[in-house]
Structure formats: structure tokens, C-alpha cells
PLY file of the C-alpha trace (Angstrom):
ply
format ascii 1.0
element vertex 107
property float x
property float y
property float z
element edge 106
property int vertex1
property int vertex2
end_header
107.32 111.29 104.24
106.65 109.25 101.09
106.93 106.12 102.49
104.24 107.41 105.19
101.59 108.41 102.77
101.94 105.40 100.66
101.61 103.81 103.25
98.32 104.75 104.26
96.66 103.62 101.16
99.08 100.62 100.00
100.42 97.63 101.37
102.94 94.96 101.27
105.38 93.71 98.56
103.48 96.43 96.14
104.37 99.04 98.80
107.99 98.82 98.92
107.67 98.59 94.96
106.17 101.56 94.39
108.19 103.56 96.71
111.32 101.96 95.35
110.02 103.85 92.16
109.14 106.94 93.17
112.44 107.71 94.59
114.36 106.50 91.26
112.12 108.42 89.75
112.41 111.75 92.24
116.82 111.14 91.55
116.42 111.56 88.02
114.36 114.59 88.09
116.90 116.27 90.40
119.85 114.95 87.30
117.80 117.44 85.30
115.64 114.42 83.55
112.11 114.73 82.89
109.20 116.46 85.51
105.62 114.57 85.75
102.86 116.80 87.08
99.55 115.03 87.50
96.54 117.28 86.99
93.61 114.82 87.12
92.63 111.09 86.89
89.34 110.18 85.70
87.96 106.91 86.20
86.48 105.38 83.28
85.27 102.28 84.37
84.94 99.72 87.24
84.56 96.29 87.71
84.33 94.35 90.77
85.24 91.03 91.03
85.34 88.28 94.16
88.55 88.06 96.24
89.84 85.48 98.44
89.86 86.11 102.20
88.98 89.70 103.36
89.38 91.64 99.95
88.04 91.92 96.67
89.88 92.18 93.11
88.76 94.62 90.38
89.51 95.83 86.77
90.15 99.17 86.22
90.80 101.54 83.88
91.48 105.14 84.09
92.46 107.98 82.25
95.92 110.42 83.36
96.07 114.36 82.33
99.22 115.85 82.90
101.99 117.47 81.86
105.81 116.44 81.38
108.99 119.00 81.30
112.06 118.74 80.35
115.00 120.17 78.41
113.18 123.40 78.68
109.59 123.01 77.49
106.59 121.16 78.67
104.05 118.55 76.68
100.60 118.57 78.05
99.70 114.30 78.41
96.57 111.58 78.45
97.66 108.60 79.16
94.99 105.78 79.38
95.49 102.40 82.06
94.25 99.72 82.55
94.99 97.07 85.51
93.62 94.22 88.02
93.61 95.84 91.62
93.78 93.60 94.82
92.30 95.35 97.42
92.37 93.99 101.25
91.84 95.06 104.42
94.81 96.21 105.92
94.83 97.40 110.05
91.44 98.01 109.35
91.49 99.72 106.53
91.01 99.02 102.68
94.81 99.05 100.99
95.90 98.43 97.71
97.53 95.05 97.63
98.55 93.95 94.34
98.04 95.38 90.75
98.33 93.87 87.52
98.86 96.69 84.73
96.35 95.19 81.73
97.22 97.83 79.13
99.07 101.31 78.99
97.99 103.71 76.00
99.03 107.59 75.12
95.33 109.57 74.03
0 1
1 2
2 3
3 4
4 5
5 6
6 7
7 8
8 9
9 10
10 11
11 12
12 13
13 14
14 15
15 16
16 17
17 18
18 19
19 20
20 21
21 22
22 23
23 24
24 25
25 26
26 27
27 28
28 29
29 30
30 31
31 32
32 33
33 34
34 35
35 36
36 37
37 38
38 39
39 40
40 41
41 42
42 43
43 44
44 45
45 46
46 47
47 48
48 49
49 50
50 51
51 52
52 53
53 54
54 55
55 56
56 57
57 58
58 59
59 60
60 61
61 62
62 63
63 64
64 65
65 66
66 67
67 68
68 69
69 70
70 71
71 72
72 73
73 74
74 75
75 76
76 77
77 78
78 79
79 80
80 81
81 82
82 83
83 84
84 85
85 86
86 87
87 88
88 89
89 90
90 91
91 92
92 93
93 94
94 95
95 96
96 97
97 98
98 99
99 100
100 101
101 102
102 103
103 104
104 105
105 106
């Protein structure tokens, strides 16, 4: 099931990446480690830039609010990124294809 909704909205190399991730990062959660819950992004800015082929590149950067559990207590979070998106068109849809992560910072 995870593999199926990245899937709709990512693509190659970075696909099997990401997924990789999330379920290393599922494992530990279930060993009692720490809980993400994502509340909201908010995008702060936008860049567009020209791509090669049938895509585009841009620069993002967005803001995180969430919250993170563990031993017992929860920490309410902002984290701040920033990365270079490849986006291309994928079975006829627009996929993520490669990201670049610019900068990662804690509000």
C-alpha cells in the first residue's frame, strides 16, 4: 500500500529511495523509537526553473508542523526545507523525479 501511493506521485530511482525509508523508518517506530505526525506543510516559496526533455526543475522551500513522540511525551516541531525538485511527466502524469535537499533547519 505504500509503495502504491508513492507511486502515484513519484518516480524512479527516488521512488524506491523514499520507500526504502519509510519502511526503516515505520520498523523503528514499532521498536518503540520515535513517532512523526505531520500536521501541515506550508509552502513558502517557488521557483521554476527549465528542465531538459518533458519536465521542469524547481527550488523549493517549505515549512513542516508536526509533532514527534517518544519515551512517553510528545514535542510539537517546525522544521524548515529547502530542495531542487525534478519534476517529469511520468505515464502521463507529472511525478517527482529527483530532489536535491538545499538546506534543512529546526524553527
Amino acid at each position: 500500500d505504500i509503495y502504491d501511493t508513492l507511486e502515484r506521485s513519484v518516480s524512479g530511482d527516488l521512488l524506491t529511495r523514499i520507500y526504502h525509508e519509510t519502511q526503516s523508518s515505520l520498523e523503528l517506530a514499532n521498536q518503540g523509537g520515535a513517532r512523526a505526525k505531520v500536521k501541515s506543510i506550508d509552502i513558502q516559496s517557488l521557483e521554476i526553473l527549465p528542465g531538459s526533455g518533458a519536465g521542469f526543475r524547481a527550488v523549493a522551500t517549505w515549512n513542516v508542523n508536526g509533532s514527534v513522540g517518544h519515551w512517553g511525551h510528545v514535542h510539537q516541531r517546525v522544521n524548515q526545507y529547502e530542495a531542487e525538485l525534478e519534476i517529469a511527466a511520468t505515464d502521463g502524469r507529472w511525478k517527482l523525479a529527483g530532489m536535491k535537499v538545499l538546506g534543512e533547519q529546526r524553527l
